[in-house]
Every structure is written in structure tokens, then in C-alpha cells.
C-alpha positions in Angstrom: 63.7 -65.9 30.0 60.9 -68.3 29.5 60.5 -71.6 27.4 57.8 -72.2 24.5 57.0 -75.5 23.4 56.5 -75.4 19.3 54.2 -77.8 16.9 56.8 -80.6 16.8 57.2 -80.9 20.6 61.1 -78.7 20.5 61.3 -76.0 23.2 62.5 -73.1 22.5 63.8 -70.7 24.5 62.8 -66.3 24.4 64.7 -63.5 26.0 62.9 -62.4 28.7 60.5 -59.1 28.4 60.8 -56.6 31.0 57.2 -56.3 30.8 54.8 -54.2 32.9 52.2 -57.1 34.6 48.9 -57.1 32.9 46.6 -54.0 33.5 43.5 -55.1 35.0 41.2 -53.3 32.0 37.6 -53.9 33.7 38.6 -51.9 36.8 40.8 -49.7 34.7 37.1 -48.9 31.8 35.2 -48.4 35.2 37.6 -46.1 36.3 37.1 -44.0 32.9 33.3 -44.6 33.3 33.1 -42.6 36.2 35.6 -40.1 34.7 33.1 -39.7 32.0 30.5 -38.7 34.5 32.9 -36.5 36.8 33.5 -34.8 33.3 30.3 -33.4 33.6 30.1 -32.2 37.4 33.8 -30.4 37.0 31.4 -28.7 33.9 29.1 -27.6 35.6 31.1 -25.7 38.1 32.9 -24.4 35.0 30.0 -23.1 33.5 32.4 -23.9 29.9 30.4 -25.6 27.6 33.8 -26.0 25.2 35.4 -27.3 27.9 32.9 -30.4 28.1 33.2 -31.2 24.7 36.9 -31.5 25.1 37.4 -33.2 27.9 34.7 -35.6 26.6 36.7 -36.0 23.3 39.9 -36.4 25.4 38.3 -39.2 27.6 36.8 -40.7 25.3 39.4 -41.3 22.9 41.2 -42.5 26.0 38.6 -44.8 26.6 38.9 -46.0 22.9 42.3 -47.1 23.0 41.6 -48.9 26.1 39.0 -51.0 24.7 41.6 -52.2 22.1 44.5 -52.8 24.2 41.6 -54.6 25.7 41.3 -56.5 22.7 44.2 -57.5 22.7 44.9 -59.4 26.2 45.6 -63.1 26.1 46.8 -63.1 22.5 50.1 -63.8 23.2 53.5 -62.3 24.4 54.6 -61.1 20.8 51.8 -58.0 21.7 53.6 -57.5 25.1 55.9 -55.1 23.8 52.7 -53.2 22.2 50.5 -53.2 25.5 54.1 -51.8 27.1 54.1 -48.8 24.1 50.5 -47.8 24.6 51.4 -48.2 28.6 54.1 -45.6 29.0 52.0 -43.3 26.3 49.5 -43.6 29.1 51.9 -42.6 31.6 52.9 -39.5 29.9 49.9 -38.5 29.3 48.7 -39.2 32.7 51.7 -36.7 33.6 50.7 -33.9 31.7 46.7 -34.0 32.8 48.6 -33.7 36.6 50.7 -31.1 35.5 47.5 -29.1 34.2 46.1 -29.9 37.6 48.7 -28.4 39.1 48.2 -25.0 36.6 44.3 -25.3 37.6 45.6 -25.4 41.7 47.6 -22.2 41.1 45.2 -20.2 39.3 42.4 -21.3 42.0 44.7 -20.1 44.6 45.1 -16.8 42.8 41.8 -16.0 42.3 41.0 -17.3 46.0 43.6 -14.2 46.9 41.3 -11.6 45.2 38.4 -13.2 46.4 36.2 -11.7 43.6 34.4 -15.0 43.1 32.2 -14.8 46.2 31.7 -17.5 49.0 29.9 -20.2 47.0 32.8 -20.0 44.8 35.5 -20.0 47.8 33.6 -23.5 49.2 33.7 -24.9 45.5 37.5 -25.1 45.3 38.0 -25.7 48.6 36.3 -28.8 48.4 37.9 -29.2 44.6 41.8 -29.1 46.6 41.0 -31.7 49.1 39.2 -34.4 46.6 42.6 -33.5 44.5 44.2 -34.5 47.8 42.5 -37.6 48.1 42.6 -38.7 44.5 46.5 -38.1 44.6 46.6 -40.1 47.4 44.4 -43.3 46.3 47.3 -43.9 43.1 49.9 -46.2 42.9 53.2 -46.0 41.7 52.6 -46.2 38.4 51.0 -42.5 38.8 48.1 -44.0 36.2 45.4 -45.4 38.5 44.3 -46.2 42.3 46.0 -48.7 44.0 44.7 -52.1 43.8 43.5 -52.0 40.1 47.1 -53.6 39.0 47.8 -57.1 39.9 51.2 -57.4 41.2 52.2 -54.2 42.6 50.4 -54.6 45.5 49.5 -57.7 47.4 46.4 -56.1 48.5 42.9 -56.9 46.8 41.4 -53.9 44.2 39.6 -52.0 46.5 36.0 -50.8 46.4 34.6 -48.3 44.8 33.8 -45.6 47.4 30.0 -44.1 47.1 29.3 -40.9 45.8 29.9 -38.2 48.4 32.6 -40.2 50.4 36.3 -39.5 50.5 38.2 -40.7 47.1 34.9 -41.1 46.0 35.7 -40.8 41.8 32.9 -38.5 41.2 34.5 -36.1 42.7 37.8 -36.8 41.8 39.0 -33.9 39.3 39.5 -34.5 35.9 42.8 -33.0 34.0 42.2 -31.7 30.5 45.3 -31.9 28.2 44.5 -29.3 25.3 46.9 -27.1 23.3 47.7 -23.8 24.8 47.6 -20.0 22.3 50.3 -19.2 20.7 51.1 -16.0 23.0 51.8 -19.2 26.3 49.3 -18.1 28.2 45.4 -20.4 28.8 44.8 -23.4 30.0 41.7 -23.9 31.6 41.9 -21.8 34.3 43.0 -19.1 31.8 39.6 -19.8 29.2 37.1 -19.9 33.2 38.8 -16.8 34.2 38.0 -15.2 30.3 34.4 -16.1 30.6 34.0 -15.0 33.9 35.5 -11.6 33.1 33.3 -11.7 29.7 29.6 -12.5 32.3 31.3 -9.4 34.8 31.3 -7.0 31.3 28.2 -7.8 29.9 25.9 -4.5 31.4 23.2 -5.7 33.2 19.3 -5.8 32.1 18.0 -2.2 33.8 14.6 -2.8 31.7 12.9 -2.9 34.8 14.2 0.3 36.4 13.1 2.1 33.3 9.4 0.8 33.2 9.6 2.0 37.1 11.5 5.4 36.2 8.3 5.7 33.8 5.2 5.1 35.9 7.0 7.3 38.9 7.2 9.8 35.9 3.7 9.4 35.0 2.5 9.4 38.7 0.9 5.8 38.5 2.1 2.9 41.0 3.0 -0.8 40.3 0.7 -3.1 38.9 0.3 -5.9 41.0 0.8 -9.2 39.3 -2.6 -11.5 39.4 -2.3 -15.2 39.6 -5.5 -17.1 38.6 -6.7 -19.6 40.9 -6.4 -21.6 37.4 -4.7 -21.7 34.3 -5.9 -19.1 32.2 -6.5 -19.1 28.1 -4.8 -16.0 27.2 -5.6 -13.3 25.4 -2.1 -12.8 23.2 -2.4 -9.1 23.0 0.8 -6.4 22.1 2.0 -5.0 25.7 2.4 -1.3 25.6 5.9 -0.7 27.4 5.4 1.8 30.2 7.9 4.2 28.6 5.4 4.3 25.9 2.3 5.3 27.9 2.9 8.7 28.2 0.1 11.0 25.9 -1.8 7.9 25.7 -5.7 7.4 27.3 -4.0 4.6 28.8 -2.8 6.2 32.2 -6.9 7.5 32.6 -8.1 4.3 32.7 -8.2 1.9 35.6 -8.9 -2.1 35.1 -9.2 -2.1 39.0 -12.3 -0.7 38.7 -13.9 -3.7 37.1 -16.2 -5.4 38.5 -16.7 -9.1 37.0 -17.7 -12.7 38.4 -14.2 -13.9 38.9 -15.1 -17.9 39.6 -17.4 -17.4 36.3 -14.5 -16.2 34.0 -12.4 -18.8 35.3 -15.1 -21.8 35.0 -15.6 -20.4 31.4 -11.5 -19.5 30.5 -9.6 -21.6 32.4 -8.2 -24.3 30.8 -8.9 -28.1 31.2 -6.3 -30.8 32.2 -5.1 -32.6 29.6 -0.6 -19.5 -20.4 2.1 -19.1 -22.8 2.2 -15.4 -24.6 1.5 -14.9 -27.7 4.4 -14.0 -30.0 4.0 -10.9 -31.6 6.6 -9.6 -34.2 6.7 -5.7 -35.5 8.0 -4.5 -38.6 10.9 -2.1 -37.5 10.6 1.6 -37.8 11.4 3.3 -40.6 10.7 0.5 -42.8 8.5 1.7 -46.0 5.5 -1.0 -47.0 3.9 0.1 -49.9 0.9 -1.1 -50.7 -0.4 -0.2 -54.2 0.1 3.8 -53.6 -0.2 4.0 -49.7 3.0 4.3 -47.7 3.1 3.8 -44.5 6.3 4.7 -42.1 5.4 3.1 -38.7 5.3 -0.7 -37.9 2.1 -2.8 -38.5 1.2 -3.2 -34.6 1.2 1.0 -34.0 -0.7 1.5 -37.4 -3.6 -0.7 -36.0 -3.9 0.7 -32.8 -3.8 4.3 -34.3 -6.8 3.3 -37.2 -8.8 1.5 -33.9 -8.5 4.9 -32.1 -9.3 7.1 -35.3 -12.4 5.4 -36.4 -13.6 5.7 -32.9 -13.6 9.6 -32.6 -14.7 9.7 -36.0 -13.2 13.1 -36.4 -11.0 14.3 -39.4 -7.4 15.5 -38.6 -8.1 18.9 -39.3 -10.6 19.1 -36.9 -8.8 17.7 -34.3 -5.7 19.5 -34.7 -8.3 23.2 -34.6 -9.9 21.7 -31.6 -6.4 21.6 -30.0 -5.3 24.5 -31.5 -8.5 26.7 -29.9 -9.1 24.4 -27.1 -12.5 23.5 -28.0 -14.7 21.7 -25.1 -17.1 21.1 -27.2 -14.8 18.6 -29.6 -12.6 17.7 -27.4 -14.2 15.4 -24.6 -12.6 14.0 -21.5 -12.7 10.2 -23.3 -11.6 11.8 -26.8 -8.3 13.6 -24.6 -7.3 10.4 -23.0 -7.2 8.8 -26.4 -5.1 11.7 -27.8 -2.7 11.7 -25.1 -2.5 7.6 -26.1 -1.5 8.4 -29.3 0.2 11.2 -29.5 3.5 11.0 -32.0 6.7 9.9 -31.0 9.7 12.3 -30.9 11.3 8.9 -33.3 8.1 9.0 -35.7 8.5 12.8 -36.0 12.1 12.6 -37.6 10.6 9.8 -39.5 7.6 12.6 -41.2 9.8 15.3 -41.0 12.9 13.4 -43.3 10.0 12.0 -46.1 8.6 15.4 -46.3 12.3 16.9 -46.3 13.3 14.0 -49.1 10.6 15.3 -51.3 8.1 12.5 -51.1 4.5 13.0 -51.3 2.8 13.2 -48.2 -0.7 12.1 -50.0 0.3 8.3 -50.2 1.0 8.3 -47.0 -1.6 5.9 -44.8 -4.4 7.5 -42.6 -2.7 7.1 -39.5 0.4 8.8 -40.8 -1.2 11.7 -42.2 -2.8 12.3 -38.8 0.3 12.3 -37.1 2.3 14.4 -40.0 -1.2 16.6 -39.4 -1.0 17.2 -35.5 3.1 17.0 -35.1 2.6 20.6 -36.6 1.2 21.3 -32.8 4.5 22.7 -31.0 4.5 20.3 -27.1 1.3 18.8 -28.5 1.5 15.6 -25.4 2.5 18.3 -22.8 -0.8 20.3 -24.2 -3.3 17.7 -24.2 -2.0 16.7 -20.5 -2.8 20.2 -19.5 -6.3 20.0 -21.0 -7.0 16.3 -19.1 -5.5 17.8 -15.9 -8.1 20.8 -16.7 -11.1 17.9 -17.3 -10.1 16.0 -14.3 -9.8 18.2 -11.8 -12.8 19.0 -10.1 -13.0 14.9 -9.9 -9.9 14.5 -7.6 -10.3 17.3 -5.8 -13.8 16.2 -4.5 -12.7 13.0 -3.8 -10.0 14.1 -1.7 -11.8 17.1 0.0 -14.2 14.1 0.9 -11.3 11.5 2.3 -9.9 14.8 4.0 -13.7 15.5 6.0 -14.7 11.2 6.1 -11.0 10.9 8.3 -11.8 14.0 10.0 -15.4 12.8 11.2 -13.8 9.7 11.9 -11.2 11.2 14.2 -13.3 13.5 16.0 -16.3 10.5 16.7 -13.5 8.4 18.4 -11.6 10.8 20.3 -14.9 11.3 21.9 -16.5 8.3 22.6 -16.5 7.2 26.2 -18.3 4.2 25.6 -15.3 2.7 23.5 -13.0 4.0 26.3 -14.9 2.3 29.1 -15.2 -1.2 27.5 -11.2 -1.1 26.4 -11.1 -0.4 30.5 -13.1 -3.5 30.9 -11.3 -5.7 27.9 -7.9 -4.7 30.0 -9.3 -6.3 33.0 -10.3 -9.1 31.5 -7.1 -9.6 29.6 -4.9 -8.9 32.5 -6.5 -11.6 34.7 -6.4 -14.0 31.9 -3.3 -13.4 31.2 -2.2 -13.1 34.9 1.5 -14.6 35.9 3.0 -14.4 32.3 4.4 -11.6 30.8 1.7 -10.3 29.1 -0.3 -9.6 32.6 -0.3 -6.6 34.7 -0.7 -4.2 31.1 -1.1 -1.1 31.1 -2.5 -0.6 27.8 -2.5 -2.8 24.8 -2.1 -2.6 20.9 -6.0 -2.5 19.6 -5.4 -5.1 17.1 -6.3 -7.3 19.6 -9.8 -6.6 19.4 -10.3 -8.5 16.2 -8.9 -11.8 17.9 -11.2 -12.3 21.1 -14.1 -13.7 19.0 -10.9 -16.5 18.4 -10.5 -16.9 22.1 -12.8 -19.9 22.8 -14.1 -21.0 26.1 -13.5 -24.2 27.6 -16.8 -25.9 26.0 -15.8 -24.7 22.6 -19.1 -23.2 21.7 -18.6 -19.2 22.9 -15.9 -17.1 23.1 -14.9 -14.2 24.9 -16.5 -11.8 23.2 -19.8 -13.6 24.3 -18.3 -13.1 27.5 -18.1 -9.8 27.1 -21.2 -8.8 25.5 -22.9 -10.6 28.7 -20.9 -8.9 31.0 -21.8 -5.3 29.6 -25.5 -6.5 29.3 -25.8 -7.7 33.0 -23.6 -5.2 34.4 -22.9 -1.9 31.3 -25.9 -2.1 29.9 -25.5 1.6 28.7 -22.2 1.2 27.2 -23.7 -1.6 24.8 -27.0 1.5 23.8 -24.3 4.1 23.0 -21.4 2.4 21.6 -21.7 3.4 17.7 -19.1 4.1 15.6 -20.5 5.0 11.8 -17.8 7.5 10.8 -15.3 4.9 11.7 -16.5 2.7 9.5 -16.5 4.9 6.1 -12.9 5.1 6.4 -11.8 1.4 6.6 -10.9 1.3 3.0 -8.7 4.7 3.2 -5.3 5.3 3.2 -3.2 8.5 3.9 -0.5 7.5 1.9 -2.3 7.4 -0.9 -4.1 10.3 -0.8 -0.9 11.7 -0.3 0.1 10.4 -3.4 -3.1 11.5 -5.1 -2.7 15.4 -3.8 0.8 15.6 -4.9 -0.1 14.4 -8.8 -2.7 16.7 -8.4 -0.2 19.5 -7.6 2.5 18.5 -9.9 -0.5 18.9 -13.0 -1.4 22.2 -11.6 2.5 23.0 -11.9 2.8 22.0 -15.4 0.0 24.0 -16.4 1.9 27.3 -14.7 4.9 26.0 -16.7 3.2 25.3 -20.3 1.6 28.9 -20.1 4.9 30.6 -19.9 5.5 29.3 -23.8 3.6 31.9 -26.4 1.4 31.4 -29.0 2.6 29.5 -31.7 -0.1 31.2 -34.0 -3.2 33.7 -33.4 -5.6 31.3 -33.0 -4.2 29.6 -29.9 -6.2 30.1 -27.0 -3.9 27.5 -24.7 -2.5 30.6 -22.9 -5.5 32.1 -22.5 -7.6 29.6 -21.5 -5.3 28.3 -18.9 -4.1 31.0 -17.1 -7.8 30.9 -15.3 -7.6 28.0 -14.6 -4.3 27.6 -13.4 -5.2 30.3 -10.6 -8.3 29.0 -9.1 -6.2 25.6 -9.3 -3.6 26.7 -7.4 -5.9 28.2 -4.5 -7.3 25.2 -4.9 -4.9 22.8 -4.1 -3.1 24.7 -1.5 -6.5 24.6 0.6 -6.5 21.4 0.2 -3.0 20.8 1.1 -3.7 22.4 4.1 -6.7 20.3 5.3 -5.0 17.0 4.4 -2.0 18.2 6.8 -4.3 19.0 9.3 -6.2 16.1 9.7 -3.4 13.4 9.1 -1.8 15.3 12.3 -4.8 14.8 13.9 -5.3 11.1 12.9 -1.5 10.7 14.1 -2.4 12.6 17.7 -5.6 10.0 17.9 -3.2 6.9 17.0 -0.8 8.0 19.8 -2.9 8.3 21.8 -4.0 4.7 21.7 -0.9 3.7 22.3 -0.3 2.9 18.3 2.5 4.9 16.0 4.4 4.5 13.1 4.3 4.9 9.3 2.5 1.9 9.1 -0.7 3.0 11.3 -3.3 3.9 8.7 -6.8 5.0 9.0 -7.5 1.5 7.4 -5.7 -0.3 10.0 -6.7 1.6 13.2 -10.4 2.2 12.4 -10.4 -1.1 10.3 -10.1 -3.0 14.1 -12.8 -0.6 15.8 -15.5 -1.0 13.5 -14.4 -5.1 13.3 -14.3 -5.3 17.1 -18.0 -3.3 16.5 -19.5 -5.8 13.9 -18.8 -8.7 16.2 -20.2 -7.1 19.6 -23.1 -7.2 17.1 -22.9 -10.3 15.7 -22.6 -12.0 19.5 -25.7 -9.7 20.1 -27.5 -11.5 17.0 -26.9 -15.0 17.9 -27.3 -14.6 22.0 -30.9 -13.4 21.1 -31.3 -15.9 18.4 -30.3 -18.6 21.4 -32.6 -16.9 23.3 -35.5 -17.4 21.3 -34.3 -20.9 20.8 -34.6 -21.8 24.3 -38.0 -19.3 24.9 -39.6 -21.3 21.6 -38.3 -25.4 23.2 -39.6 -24.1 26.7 -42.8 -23.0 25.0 -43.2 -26.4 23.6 -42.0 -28.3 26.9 -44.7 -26.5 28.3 -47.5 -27.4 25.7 -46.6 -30.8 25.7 -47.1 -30.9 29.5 -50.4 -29.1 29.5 -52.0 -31.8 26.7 -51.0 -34.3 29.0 -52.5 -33.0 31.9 -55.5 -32.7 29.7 -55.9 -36.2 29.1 -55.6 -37.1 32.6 -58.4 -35.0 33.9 -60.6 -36.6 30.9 -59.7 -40.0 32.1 -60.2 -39.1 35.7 -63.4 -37.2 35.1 -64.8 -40.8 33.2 -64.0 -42.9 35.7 -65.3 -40.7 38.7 -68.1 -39.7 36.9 -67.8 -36.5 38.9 -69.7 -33.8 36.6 -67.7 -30.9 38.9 -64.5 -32.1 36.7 -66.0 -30.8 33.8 -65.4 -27.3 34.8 -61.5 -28.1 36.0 -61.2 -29.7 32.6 -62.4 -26.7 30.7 -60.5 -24.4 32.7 -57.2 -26.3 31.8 -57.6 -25.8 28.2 -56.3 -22.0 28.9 -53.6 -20.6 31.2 -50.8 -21.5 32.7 -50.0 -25.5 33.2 -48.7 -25.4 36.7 -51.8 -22.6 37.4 -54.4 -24.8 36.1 -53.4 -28.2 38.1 -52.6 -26.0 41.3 -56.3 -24.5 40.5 -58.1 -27.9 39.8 -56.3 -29.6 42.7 -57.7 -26.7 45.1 -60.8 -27.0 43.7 -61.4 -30.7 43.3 -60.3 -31.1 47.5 -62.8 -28.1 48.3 -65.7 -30.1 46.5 -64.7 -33.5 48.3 -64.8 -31.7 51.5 -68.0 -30.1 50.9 -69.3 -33.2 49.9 -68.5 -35.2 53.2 -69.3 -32.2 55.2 -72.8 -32.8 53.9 -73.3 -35.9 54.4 -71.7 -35.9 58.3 -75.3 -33.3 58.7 
């Protein structure tokens, strides 16, 4: 029991507390500090990301409830009884992260047994079980902390905190993790390591490098060497063709070894330094009858006007159109006046419109222009599927040119790259140069490489900023492949930028679907003796059909032989057009050019400023030799003078200096007699 002395002086007298002595808190946060930082060593042998983040939380909620019991010391006894609560909640817990300590020992034991962990593993928790040892050993009674860090239950002083790497030392000491086991009683944190590990011993390893092997072996070529630069390189960020992919390509001919280029140069110039709102419209809907004084019309306002614009422009009456159709008259029927049939031909709705006026008795002379012409040609049995035949008929010869001539530009095309050397001999030169650029990253040591690259090295700028690499490379084949830069042309290449195979594909199978629905519209008979449809058709529809089978057959056989030339250079897929592929040859072409352009354009620069350096330099000299030739009064420097006013600067001083000591020699020579 103790006494309290209250406001007006009277003691009075407690019960006595059987109270735990104060924890000392500082020590005890340090302690939890270094747990905290323990935390994350025990991680790291753990390799359990989830496990740090919980035994984090844990700690630092721990840690949290410190600081307020913290808070709390020195209020007064009435909070004694509270500091003794979150005490012995300590305790237990304290218990349990032992207890899981204990679980951790066992399964490390275990799994020391089937030694499948290896010997860095084996030295890892051996050394784990004797810092358990000497952390168990450093506690005090209370089980929660070292000795020394409560006043009272020892009489000896806290002790110090040993240094990292001694024994007891708390950054080794292990850390417990209390956390909630499955449902099926099995886990704990041995249990989740154990699942991980077994999860990293499933996963099949990475045999991308035995293929790439499997596939040069295959292909009879050896290892590429890695290159490292002397320097750090600007690389060239080009597609890497796999070595499972090189087989049927040019790549395995050519050889990047064989280059021959100023390395220190390419590294001095590449390496890299330090540091309206619509309109409404609204449409009378069909069937309604406008009359207007005795015209009737049957069709909506919007359809009459484009029908009476059309009429007026083929200024032909209906009758002669629907005999035109009828006999299949060239001569009337035009390829423009067709497509404007076709446009407005009538509807199977406006039919049933004519065809129940007629049928109601009505008169079909007040009817408007525009629907007597279409009561006049809906007489015409399949009169749309008729005058699609005819257009298909007009049109023909048109398509079938143009793709006979896509069919030979691809094919020239083909044929002009497949046998060019030149362009194979500077993509062996481009390979070295990439391959050295791009030496100790992944994108060195290529065998081949996607051609789209050849559009990006005039974006791959030296170190001054002023050239690029394709300057580099144009000087390179002018000092060293002169010959490759005479013969490397690609015309054919470049009429076929603009083409695509898909769409010709397109274009050839309209064409052949027309051709068929000529064979189908003849099969129907005349509808009267003068139709000459059948007749007329059934000519045409032959030499059609020849027609477009030969050139079915020519557009098969050079799209497989584009394909073959695309796989060959390493590029496939439905996506490789002649557009694409050719579209980077002839750009990679326009730019060796344009570098050509402007180095000789330099060039002249330079030649023009030295000319002018030199003129300059000559004038001067000029105007020395008059100045000398006054004040000497030497007559002999007339000729020096005049001599300078032609040839070469340096020639005329070297020549008036020689000539000027000659004439002073003579002249004392002369006198000495």
C-alpha cells in the first residue's frame, strides 16, 4: 500500500498494485528499431516479398502501441493497471512469435535433412540457429526483451548494444512473424518459403540460347563473337533476326567480318560524349401522291430531283433508252451514260408503287417525268443486273491492264532485287557497322536485321550533330567501295512503292466475280426478239474468262515470288507488302543520294572559301612586292611583280624569292671583279 497526500493536506491511503516496474521504453523503441532493420535481412534470405510487408506491419504496429504506452509514463498510478494490460498482451504475443520460431527451427531442420537447398543455403541457417541461440540467451525473465532493458529485475546496468556482426548482435537476431495460418492447419512461414521455392524449382528454365545454338550448328555457321567498343556506342536500334529464323535467308552468305572500316574513326564520330453541323433534310414518304395541277408524282421530293438532274443530263427520251438497253446499243449507251443508269435504276419498293397505280386504273400520262421513266424501263426484266453486265463489259479492258501492269511492275521489281549484289554487299557492310555500334547489348553480334532500319540511319547523328551515319557510310563506300556506290540502282523498286498485293487481290477478284455474273445473266432468255443481251455477251464472257484466269495465274505467281524475296530478307508475314519492303530500299536509295548531294555541295563549299583564301593571299603578296620594288628602286622587281599576277601564290613567292637572291648574288659577284 502506499499513501497520497490530496488538495486539503488529508492522506489517503491506496491498496497496493502488484505492478510490473516501469519498462524502460527508449531501450525498449531501439530494440524495435533494429527489429525493423533485421526485418529486412531475414527478407532477403527469404526471398518473400509478402513476408516483408507483414512482418513490417506486425512490427510496426508493435512499435505504435509502444510509443503510446510511452505516452503515457509519469501520468500517474491510475494508468498502472493499463501499462500492466498492454504488458502481458506483449507477453503473449512475444510467446507466440517464439513459438513460430520454434515452427521456422523444425522446418529448417527438415529441409537441412533433404539437403536440396544447396551449401549457401546449409551455412544460412546454420548461422540463423546459433544467433537464435544467442538472442534466446540475451532475455530476461520476462521472455519480452534482453536483460538489462528493465529496471529492477536485474541489478546490473542495460547493457550495450553489441555491433553488427558480433554475437547477440540484434541485426541478426531473428525476427518471429505471428500471421494467421490456412484453413487446411498447415503454413507458417516456413510452409509459404518452402511453396516459393518449389514454385522457382517448377518454373522450366530459359533454353532460348540452346536453340539459337541448335540453329547456327544446323545452318553450319559458328558463334558470333560479342564486340565491346573501346567506347560507348550510339546505337543503331535495328529488329534482330533470331537465328532460328535465318534459315532460306541471304543472311547466312554474308559475312560482317569481312569489313574493313577505320575503327578509331567510327568511334571518334559514334561514340557517345560524357554527360459543321449537317444540314437537315426531310423526305416526303413513299407512296405519298403530290399532285400538282395534273402531274402526279409517286416517289419523294429528294429521289425526284436527283432522277430530273440525271435525265436532263443524258438528254435522251425514255424510249430510246429503254431500246438502247434492250439491243445493247454502244453507240447510245456510253460508259458515263451506264454508270448513271445503274444510279438510278428503279427500286424493287418504287416498282409495286407503278405497278398498283397502273393496276388501280390511274392514268399513267400525269404521272411526272421521272416516273414515267421509271414506269418506261421497269418493263426491262433484271434491268440493274443488266446494265452491271454492260459496265463490267465497258470496264474491263481498264482493270485488266492495270493489273497485268502491277502483275509485270512487282515482277521487275522482284527480279532487279533478287539480283543485285551491290545492295547485298552494302547490307554486309551496314551489319558491320551496326554490330560494332551496337556491340555489348543485345542487339550486337546480329546475324541479319529487319530492313526497316535502313530508313532510320540518316536519324542516327554523330557526336557533332551535323552528319549522320549514312554520311558515314557513303564515305566509307567512296574511299573504300567505290564500285558499289556506280552500280547500286534500284528503278523497278521504286515504281512499286505505292502497290499493294492485297488490293490487287481485291481488284482481280471483283473482276472475276463481274465476269461470273455475266455467265449467270446469260443463262436467262430473251424476254422479247429484239434482245441482243444473250447474244452479245456470250463473246464476251469467253474471252473474259480466258482472260482473267491468265491473269489469276500471273498474280499467283509473282506474289509467291515477292513472298520468296521477303523471306529471304529475313521479313514475312501478311503485313510485308511490296509498299513496305521496296518502300525502305528505294528510301534507304534516295538518301545514299541525298548524302551524295550535299557532301559535294560541302565540297564545293570548301574548294570555292579555299579559292578565295588563296586570292586574298596572292593580292597581298602583290602589294608587297610593289612596295618593295618602290623603295628599292630595283627595276629587276618589275618582272617578279608581273610574274605574280598569274599562277600559283606559294609558286610565285618561292619563284621571286629564288630569283631576287640570284640577282643580289650576281650583283656583288660583279662588283668583288
Amino acid at each position: 500500500s502506499f499513501e497520497r497526500v490530496t488538495a486539503d493536506g488529508k492522506k489517503k491511503v491506496r491498496k497496493s498494485l502488484t505492478a510490473e516496474p516501469p519498462l524502460n521504453y527508449a531501450s525498449l523503441g531501439e530494440l524495435f528499431d533494429s527489429k525493423l532493420e533485421l526485418d529486412a535481412r531475414v527478407s532477403q534470405l527469404a526471398s518473400s516479398d509478402e513476408i516483408i510487408d507483414k512482418q513490417r506491419e506486425k512490427l510496426k504496429a508493435m512499435a505504435a502501441q509502444i510509443q503510446e504506452l510511452k505516452k503515457n509514463v509519469g501520468v500517474g498510478v491510475p494508468q498502472a493497471a493499463e501499462q500492466q494490460e498492454a504488458v502481458k498482451i506483449l507477453k503473449e504475443k512475444n510467446e507466440n512469435l517464439l513459438k513460430t520460431i520454434a515452427d521456422m527451427e523444425k522446418e529448417l531442420a527438415e529441409a537441412k535433412k533433404g539437403g536440396g537447398n544447396g551449401g549457401k543455403n546449409k551455412d544460412d541457417n546454420n548461422l540463423k540457429d546459433s544467433l537464435i541461440q544467442d538472442y534466446k540467451g540475451k532475455l530476461d525473465e520476462t521472455g519480452l526483451v534482453p536483460a538489462g532493458i528493465c529496471p529492477g529485475k536485474t541489478a546490473k546496468d542495460p547493457p550495450p548494444v553489441p555491433k553488427p556482426g558480433m554475437p547477440g548482435s540484434l541485426e541478426n537476431a531473428p525476427v518471429a512473424v505471428v500471421e494467421k495460418k490456412p484453413a487446411n492447419g498447415e503454413g507458417g512461414l516456413a510452409a509459404m518459403l518452402a511453396g516459393k521455392q518449389a514454385k522457382i524449382a517448377a518454373k522450366p528454365k530459359d533454353n532460348k540460347a540452346e536453340k539459337a545454338k541448335a540453329a547456327l550448328q544446323k545452318l553450319g555457321l559458328p558463334d558470333k563473337k560479342p564486340i565491346k567498343p573501346n567506347v560507348k556506342m550510339t546505337h543503331v536500334f535495328w529488329s534482330v533476326i533470331p537465328p532460328d529464323q535465318l534459315e532460306g535467308t541471304i543472311w547466312p552468305e554474308l559475312s560482317d567480318q569481312s569489313v574493313k572500316f577505320d575503327i578509331k574513326h567510327f568511334e571518334e564520330s559514334f561514340g557517345k560524349k560524357a554527360a459543321k453541323k449537317l444540314a437537315r433534310t426531310t423526305t416526303a414518304a413513299p407512296g405519298t401522291m403530290t399532285k400538282h395541277v395534273e402531274v402526279v408524282h409517286l416517289i419523294d421530293s429528294q429521289r425526284q430531283q436527283n432522277l430530273g438532274i440525271a435525265l436532263k443530263r443524258m438528254r435522251l427520251k425514255n424510249k430510246e433508252i429503254k431500246s438502247a438497253v434492250i439491243t445493247m446499243d454502244d453507240t447510245v449507251l456510253s460508259p458515263a451514260t451506264v454508270n448513271v443508269l445503274v444510279d438510278i435504276c428503279p427500286t424493287a419498293e418504287e416498282k409495286q408503287l407503278l405497278d398498283k397505280y397502273i393496276k388501280d386504273g390511274s392514268d399513267p400520262k400525269v404521272l411526272g417525268p421521272e416516273e414515267k421513266y421509271l414506269y418506261e424501263v421497269s418493263q426491262i426484266p433484271r434491268l440493274q443486273e443488266r446494265l452491271q453486265c454492260l459496265r463490267t463489259k465497258h470496264e474491263f479492258g481498264y482493270h485488266a491492264r492495270k493489273i497485268l501492269d502491277i502483275t509485270k511492275l512487282t515482277r521487275n521489281a522482284v527480279v532487279e532485287v533478287e539480283k543485285s549484289e551491290p545492295f547485298k554487299r552494302i547490307l554486309e557492310i551496314i551489319l558491320a557497322l551496326g554490330n560494332y555500334a551496337n556491340g555489348g547489348t543485345p542487339r550486337g553480334a546480329a546475324w541479319g536485321f529487319k530492313l526497316d532500319v535502313l530508313g532510320k540511319l540518316a536519324n542516327v547523328k554523330d557526336n557533332t550533330g551535323h552528319t549522320t551515319m549514312m554520311h558515314y557510310l557513303y564515305h566509307l563506300l567512296e574511299d573504300q567501295y567505290p564500285e558499289l556506290l556506280k552500280k547500286f540502282h534500284l528503278p523497278a523498286a521504286s515504281k512499286v512503292t505505292q502497290l499493294s498485293l492485297t488490293d490487287v487481290s481485291g481488284d482481280l477478284n471483283a473482276l472475276s466475280k463481274a465476269v461470273q455474273q455475266i455467265k449467270s445473266e446469260i443463262q436467262h432468255p430473251p424476254f422479247t426478239k429484239g434482245d441482243r443481251f444473250q447474244k452479245v455477251m456470250e463473246k464476251f464472257e469467253v474471252r473474259a474468262s480466258k482472260d482473267v484466269v491468265r491473269l489469276q495465274t500471273d498474280f499467283e505467281s509473282v506474289r509467291s515470288d515477292f513472298q520468296k524475296l521477303a523471306i529471304r530478307f529475313g521479313e514475312s508475314g501478311p503485313q510485308v507488302q511490296p509498299s513496305s519492303f521496296f518502300s525502305s530500299l528505294v528510301t534507304f536509295e534516295h538518301d545514299l543520294k541525298r548524302v551524295a548531294k550535299q557532301v559535294a555541295k560541302m565540297r564545293e563549299d570548301a574548294e570555292r572559301k579555299d579559292k578565295a583564301e588563296k586570292e586574298k593571299l596572292r593580292r597581298q603578296t602583290l602589294r608587297k612586292l610593289k612596295k618593295l620594288q618602290q623603295s628599292t628602286g630595283d627595276p629587276d622587281l618589275f618582272d617578279a611583280y608581273k610574274k605574280a599576277n598569274s599562277g600559283d601564290t606559294a609558286e610565285v613567292i618561292e619563284r621571286f624569292i629564288d630569283r631576287y637572291k640570284a640577282e643580289k648574288m650576281k650583283k656583288q659577284n660583279s662588283k668583288k671583279q
